[in-house]
C-alpha positions as CSV (number, residue, x, y, z in Angstrom):
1,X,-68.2,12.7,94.8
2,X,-69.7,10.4,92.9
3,X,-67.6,6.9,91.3
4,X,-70.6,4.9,89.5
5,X,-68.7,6.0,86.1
6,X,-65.3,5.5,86.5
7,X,-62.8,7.0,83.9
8,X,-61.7,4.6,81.7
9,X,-58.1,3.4,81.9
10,X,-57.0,2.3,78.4
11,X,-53.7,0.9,76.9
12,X,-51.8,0.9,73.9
13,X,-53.5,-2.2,71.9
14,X,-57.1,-2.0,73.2
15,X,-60.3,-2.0,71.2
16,X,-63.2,0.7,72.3
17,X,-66.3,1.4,71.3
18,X,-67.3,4.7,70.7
19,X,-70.7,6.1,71.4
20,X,-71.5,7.3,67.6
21,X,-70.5,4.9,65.1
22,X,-68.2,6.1,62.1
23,X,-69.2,7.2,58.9
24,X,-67.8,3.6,57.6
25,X,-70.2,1.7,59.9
26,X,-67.6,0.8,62.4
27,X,-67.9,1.2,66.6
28,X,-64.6,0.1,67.1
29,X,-61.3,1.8,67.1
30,X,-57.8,0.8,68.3
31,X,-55.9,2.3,70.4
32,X,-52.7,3.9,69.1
33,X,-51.4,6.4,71.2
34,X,-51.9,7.4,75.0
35,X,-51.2,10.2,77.0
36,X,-52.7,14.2,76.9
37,X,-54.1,12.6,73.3
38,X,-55.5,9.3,72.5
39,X,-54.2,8.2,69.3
40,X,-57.6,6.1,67.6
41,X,-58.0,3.8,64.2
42,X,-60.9,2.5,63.0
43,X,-61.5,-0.9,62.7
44,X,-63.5,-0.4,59.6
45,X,-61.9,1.8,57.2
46,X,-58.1,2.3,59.4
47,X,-58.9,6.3,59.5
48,X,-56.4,7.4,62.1
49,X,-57.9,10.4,64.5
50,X,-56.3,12.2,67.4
51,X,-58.9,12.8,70.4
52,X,-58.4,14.9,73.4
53,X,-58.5,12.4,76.7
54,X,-61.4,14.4,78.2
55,X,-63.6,14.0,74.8
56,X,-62.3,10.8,74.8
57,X,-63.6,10.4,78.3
58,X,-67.1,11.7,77.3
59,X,-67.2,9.7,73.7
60,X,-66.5,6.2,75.2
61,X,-69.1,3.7,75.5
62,X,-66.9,0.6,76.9
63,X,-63.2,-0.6,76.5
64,X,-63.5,-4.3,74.8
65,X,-60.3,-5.8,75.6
């Protein structure tokens, strides 16, 4: 098994960008919420969105902080 890309471990409070940016512009979201969901806001326009952890998973480009 392979572990060149790691899943990444995120906390309530830390910015991520996303591989697609919003419709506002914006690559970075907050974390809001973790467990079976991630809880997400947008640094741009503060839309709030709930994302499964596995498309999270796949949608994550890096966790900034």
């Amino acid at each position: 098994m392979s572990t060149e890309n790691p899943l990444p471990q995120v906390d309530i409070g830390n910015k991520v960008q996303l591989r697609k940016k919003h419709p506002c512009g914006s690559y970075i979201w907050e974390v809001t919420r973790v467990g079976v969901d991630i809880g997400l806001v947008c640094q741009g326009c503060g839309r709030r969105i709930m994302l499964t952890r596995s498309t999270f998973n796949r949608r994550v480009k890096k966790v900034l902080t």
